[in-house]
Structures are given as structure tokens and as C-alpha cells.
C-alpha positions as CSV (number, residue, x, y, z in Angstrom):
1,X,0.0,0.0,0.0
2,X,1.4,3.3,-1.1
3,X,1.9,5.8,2.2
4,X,1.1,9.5,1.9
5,X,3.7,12.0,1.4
6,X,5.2,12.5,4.7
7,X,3.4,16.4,4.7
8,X,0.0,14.8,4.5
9,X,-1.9,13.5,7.1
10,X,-4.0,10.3,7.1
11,X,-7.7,11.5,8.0
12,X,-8.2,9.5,10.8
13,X,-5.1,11.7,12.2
14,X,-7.1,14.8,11.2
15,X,-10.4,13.7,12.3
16,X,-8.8,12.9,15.9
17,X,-7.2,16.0,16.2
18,X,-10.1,18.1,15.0
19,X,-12.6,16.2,17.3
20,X,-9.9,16.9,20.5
21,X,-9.3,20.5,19.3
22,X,-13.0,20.9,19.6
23,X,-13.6,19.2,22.8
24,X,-10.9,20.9,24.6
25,X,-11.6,24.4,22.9
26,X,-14.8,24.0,25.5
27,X,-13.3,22.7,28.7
28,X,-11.6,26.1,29.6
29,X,-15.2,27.0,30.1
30,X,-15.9,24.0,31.7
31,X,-13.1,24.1,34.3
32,X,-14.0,27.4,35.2
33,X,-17.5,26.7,36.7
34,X,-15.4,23.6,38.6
35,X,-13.8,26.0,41.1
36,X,-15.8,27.0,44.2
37,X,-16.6,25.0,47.1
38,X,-14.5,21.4,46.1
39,X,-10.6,21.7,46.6
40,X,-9.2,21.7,43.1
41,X,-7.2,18.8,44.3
42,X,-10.3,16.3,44.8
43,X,-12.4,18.0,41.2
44,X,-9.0,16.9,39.1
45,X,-9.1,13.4,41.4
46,X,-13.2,13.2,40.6
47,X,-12.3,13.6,36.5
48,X,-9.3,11.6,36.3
49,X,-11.4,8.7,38.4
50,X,-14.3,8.9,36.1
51,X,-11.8,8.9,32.9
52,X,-9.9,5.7,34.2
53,X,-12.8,3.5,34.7
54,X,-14.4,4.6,31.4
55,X,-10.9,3.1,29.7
56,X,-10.9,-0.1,32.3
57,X,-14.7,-0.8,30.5
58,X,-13.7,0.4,26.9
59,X,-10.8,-2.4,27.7
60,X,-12.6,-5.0,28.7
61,X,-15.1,-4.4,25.9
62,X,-12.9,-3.8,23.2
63,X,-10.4,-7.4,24.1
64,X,-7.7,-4.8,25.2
65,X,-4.1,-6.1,26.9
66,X,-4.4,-3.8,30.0
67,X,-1.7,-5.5,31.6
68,X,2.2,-3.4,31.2
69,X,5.5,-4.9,32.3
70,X,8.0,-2.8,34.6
71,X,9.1,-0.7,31.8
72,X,5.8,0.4,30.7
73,X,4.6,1.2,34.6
74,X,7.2,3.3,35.0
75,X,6.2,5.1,32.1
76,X,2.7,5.3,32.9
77,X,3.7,6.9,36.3
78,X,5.9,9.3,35.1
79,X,2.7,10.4,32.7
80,X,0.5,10.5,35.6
81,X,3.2,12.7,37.5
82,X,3.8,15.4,34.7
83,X,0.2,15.1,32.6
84,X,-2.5,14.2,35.4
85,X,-0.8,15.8,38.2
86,X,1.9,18.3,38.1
87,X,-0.4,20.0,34.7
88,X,-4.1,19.5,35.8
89,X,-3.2,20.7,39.3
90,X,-1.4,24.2,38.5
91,X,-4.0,24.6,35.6
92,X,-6.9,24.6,37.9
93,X,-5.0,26.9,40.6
94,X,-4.6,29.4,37.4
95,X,-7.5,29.3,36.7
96,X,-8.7,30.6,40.2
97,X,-6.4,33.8,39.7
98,X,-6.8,34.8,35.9
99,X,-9.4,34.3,33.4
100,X,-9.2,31.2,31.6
101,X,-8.7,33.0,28.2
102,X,-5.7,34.1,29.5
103,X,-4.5,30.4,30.9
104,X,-5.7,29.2,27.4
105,X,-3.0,31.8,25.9
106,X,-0.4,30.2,27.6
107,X,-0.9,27.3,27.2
108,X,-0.8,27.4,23.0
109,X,3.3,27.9,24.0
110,X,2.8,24.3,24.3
111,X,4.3,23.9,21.0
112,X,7.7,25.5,22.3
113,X,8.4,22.9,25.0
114,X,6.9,20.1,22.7
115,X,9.4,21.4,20.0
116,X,12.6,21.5,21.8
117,X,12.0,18.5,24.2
118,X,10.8,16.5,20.8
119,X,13.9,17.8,19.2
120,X,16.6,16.8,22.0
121,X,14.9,13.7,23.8
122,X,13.9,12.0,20.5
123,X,15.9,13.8,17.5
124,X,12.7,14.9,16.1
125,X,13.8,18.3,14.0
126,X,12.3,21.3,13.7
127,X,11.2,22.7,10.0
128,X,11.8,26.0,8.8
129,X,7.9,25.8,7.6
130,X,6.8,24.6,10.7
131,X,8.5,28.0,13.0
132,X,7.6,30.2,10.5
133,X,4.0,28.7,11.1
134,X,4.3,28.7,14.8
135,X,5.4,32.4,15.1
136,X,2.6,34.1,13.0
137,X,0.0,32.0,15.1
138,X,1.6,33.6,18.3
139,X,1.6,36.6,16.8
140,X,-2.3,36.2,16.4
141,X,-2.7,35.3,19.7
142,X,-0.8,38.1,20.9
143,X,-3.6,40.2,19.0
144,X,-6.5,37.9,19.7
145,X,-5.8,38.3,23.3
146,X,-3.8,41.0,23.8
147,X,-5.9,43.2,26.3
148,X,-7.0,40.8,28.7
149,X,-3.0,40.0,28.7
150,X,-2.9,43.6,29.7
151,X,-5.3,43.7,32.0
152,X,-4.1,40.4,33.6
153,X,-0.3,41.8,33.9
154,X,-1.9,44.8,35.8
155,X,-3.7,42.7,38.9
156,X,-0.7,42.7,41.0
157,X,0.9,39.4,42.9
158,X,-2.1,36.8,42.4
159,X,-2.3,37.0,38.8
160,X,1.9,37.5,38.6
161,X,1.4,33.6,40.5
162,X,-1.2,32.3,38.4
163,X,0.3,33.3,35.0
164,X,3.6,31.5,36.7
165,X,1.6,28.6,37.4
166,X,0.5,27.6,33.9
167,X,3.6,28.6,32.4
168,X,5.2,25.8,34.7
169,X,2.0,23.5,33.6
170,X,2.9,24.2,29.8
171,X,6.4,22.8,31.0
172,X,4.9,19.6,32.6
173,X,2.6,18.9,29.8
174,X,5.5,19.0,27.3
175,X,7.1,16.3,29.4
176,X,4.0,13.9,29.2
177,X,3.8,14.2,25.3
178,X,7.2,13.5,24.9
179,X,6.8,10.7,26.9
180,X,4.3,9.7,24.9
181,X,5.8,10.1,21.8
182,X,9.1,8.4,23.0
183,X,10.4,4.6,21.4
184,X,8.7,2.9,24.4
185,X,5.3,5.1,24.6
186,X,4.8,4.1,20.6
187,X,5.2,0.9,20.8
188,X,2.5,0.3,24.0
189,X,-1.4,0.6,23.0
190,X,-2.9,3.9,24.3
191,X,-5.7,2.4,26.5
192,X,-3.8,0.6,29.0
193,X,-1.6,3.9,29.0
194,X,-3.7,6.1,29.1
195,X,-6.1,3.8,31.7
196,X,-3.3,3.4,34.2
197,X,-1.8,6.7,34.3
198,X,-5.1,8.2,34.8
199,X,-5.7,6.3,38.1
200,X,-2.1,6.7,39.3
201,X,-2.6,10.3,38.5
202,X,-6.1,10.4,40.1
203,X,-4.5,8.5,43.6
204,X,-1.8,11.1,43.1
205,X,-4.8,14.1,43.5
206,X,-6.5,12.2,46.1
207,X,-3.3,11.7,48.2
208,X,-2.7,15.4,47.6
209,X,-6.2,16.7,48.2
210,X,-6.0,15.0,51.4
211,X,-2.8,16.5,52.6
212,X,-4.0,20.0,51.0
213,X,-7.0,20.3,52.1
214,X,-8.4,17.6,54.4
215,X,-11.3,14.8,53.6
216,X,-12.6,14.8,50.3
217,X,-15.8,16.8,49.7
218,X,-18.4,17.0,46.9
219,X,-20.5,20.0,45.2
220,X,-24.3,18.1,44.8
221,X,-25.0,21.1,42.5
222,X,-26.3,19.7,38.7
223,X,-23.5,22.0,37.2
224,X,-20.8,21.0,38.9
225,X,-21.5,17.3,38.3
226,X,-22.4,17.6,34.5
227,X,-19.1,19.6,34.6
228,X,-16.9,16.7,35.6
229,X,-19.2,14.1,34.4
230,X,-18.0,15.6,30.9
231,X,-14.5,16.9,31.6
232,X,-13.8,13.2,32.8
233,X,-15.8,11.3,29.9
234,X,-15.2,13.7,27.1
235,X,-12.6,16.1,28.1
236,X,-10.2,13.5,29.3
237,X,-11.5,10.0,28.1
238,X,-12.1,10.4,24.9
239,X,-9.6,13.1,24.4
240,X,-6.5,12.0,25.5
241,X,-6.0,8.4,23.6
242,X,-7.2,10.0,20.7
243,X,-4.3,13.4,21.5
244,X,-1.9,9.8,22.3
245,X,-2.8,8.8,18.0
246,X,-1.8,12.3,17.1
247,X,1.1,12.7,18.9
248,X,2.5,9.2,17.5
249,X,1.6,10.0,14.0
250,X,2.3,14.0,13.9
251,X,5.0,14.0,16.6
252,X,4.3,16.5,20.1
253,X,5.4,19.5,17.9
254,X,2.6,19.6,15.2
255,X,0.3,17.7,17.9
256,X,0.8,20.9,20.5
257,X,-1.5,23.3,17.4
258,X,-4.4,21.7,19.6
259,X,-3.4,24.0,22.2
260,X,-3.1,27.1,19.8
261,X,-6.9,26.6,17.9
262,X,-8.5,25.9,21.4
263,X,-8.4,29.2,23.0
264,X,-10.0,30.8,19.4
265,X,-13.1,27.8,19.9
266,X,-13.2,29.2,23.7
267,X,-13.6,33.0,22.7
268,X,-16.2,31.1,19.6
269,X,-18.0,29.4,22.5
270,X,-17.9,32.8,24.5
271,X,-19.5,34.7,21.7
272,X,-22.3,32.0,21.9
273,X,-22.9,31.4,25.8
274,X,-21.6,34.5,27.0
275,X,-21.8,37.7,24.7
276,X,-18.3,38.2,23.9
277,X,-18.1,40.6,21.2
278,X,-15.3,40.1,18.7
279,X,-13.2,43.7,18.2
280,X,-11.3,43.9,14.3
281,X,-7.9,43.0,16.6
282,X,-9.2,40.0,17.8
283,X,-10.7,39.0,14.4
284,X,-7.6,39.4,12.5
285,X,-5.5,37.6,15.9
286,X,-7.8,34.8,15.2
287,X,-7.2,35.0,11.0
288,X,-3.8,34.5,11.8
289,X,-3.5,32.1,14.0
290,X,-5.6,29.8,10.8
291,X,-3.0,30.6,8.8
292,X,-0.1,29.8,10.7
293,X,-1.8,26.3,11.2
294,X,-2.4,25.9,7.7
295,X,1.9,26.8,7.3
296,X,3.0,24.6,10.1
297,X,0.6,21.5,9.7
298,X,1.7,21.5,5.6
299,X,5.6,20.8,7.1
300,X,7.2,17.7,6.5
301,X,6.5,15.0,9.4
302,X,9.2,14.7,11.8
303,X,11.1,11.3,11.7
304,X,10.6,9.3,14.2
């Protein structure tokens, strides 16, 4: 069977990143309404518990190995540690000083860590087409959300800590794709990976939640439980083994334009359920942030 050239993607490839660009473009929201009464620590453990038995039962159903020698546990872990943990945890505290458009901002530098770590971990190189790409999407971003970047850098210590926090989450998350995208993490199947590291990562919030902030507690409200009903099922389970396909077959670089077209679906969604009115700035941030996709995604593929 003949392959594609190396700059075209397989649509299965496309169709899973589109369908977790989409999903995630509306968690930002979704997070947001998560913090209030429950310690972030035991919401991320509530998700994370609900993702990991969704796999267990997609695994059962679909005939699935779930079982992973030593090698592939200590992988799983150190995913857990940097993805489940280390990211989800410093996301939601962010999220509790600055507005999420603003965390959503930060995190599209996810391609920068994804880039570099890809490039010295795994050899992966970096394409002239694909920086050129990256930096006019930035550039849109810079004018898509530009004043509330202003008006965040102007709210004093809290924000100064919460802008901190999700630049170190960008960090951790980089870790966990390349993980992910290493020799060992393509050659395992994504549901027992993504299965276990979920629960380790969820026992990780719990045993963190309980040192944090005492016995865990639960918000009854309809909201908060349709919130992390569908953050775990859909933000988490159904997202992340198919982010785990992209990454293998588009390497963490090109996987990471995710994180730049999901804050433009947030400020979409915004305009719908929240009257967010787009200025000619943000219009043309949001232009260019297409375009730099189109430029980066039409780069060669990485080899592996």
C-alpha cells in the first residue's frame, strides 16, 4: 500500500485532532465553573477517576491487553506525574487567579516545550515551515488576546502567580507528550496507558487533596456534576488516547496546534454562551492564528 507523502496526514489523524481541538476548545469554560466549594485537588481526582474507569470498561469491551511490564509502569507513572498531576493541578490553581482566556493563551506555547524537548529527547527536527507557522499564530494570539493580557499583567501578585503557574504546567505537559511520543510510549497501545496513568494520577490528586485540604468533599449542584461528568468522559476520556494517535503519528510539535486553535473555539464558544463581542484585533488575531496552522501542519513529518 502506497503511504502519503510525509506532509499529508491520514484522515483518521485529522479527524482525531479536530474532534480533541474541539472538545478541549470548550473545557476552559468548563473548568472554570469547577472551582468554588470542592478543593481543586479532589475535582482533578473526581475527573481523572471517572476517565480511568471509562478506559478499564472500553478495555474490557474492546479485548484490550491492559496489563504493562516494569518498563511500561514506569512510564505510565511518570505520565501521571507530569500530565495528570503536576499540569491539571497548576491549571486549575490558574484558573482561580486569571481568566481562563488568559491560561488558554499560555498554554498554545505548548508547542515550544513540545518542539525543543521533541527535538533533543527524541531527534525529532524542527522545519523552517513549521517556526515560520508557529510564530505568526503567536503573533495572532498576541492580538486575539492581547488586552486581557494587559489587564491580567496589571492585577498585581495573584495573577503575577497564576500566569507562573500555567507557564510551569505548559512545561509539565511538554514532558508527558514526549513521553508519549518516545520509542517505548509508541510501541504500547494507548488504552492501558492512558487507563493506568489516569488512576495513578487520580490516587496522586486524592493523596494530595488529602494532605492540601483535608477529607474529600463534593459540590451536589447539577452544574458541577455535569461539569466533571463531561470533563472526565469527554474532556479526558475520549480526548487524550485519541491526542496519544496524534502525537504518535504528527510527533508532540505539530500535535501541540491543539493548544493554539482551542483558546479561538473558547472565545467562539464565549461569543455564543456568553456575549463576547469580537473587536477587528481579535478577528484578525484569530485569521492568523488559521493561517499559521495551515503553514506549520503543511511541514514535513518529523522522523521518528
Amino acid at each position: 500500500m502506497t503511504r502519503p507523502p510525509s506532509g499529508v496526514l491520514p484522515g483518521r489523524v485529522m479527524l482525531a485532532f479536530i474532534i480533541v481541538t474541539l472538545i478541549w476548545g470548550s473545557t476552559w469554560l468548563v473548568i472554570r465553573g469547577q472551582l468554588g466549594t470542592v478543593d481543586p485537588a479532589w475535582s482533578i481526582c473526581y475527573r481523572f477517576l471517572i476517565a480511568a474507569a471509562a478506559m478499564f470498561v472500553y478495555g474490557a469491551f474492546a479485548r484490550s491487553p491492559m496489563r504493562l511490564d516494569r518498563a511500561g509502569i514506569r512510564l505510565v507513572s511518570l505520565i501521571a506525574l507530569t500530565q495528570f498531576f503536576l499540569n491539571y493541578t497548576l491549571v486549575y490553581h490558574a484558573e482561580a487567579r486569571v481568566t481562563s482566556g488568559v491560561v488558554a493563551m499560555i498554554f498554545a506555547l505548548l508547542i515550544v516545550p513540545n518542539a525543543l524537548l521533541a527535538r533533543f529527547f527524541l531527534g525529532m527536527p524542527i522545519s523552517g515551515r513549521f517556526a515560520l507557522g508557529s510564530i505568526v499564530s503567536l503573533v495572532g494570539l498576541g492580538f486575539l488576546f492581547g488586552h486581557e493580557v494587559v489587564h491580567a499583567a496589571s492585577g498585581g501578585g495573584p495573577v503575577a502567580l497564576g500566569i507562573g503557574m500555567a507557564l510551569v504546567s505548559v512545561l509539565a505537559c511538554g514532558c508527558a507528550n514526549v513521553l508519549q511520543a518516545s520509542r517505548l510510549g509508541r510501541t504500547l497501545s494507548p488504552v492501558p496507558v492512558m487507563a493506568w496513568s489516569m488512576l495513578i494520577g487520580s490516587a496522586m490528586n486524592a493523596l494530595f487533596g488529602f494532605v492540601a485540604a483535608g477529607a474529600p468533599t463534593i459540590d451536589l449542584d447539577p452544574s458541577y456534576l455535569a461539569g466533571i461528568v463531561y470533563l472526565g468522559l469527554f474532556g479526558s476520556a475520549v480526548t487524550f488516547p485519541l491526542y496519544y494517535l496524534v502525537i504518535r503519528e504528527m510527533g508532540p510539535a505539530r500535535a501541540a496546534y491543539s493548544s493554539v486553535l482551542t483558546p479561538v473555539i473558547a472565545m467562539g464558544l464565549s461569543t455564543l454562551f456568553e456575549g463576547y463581542r469580537w473587536s477587528l484585533a481579535a478577528a484578525f488575531g484569530a485569521l492568523l492564528v488559521l493561517i499559521g496552522l495551515l503553514v506549520a501542519l503543511s511541514a514535513r513529518k518529523p522522523a521518528a
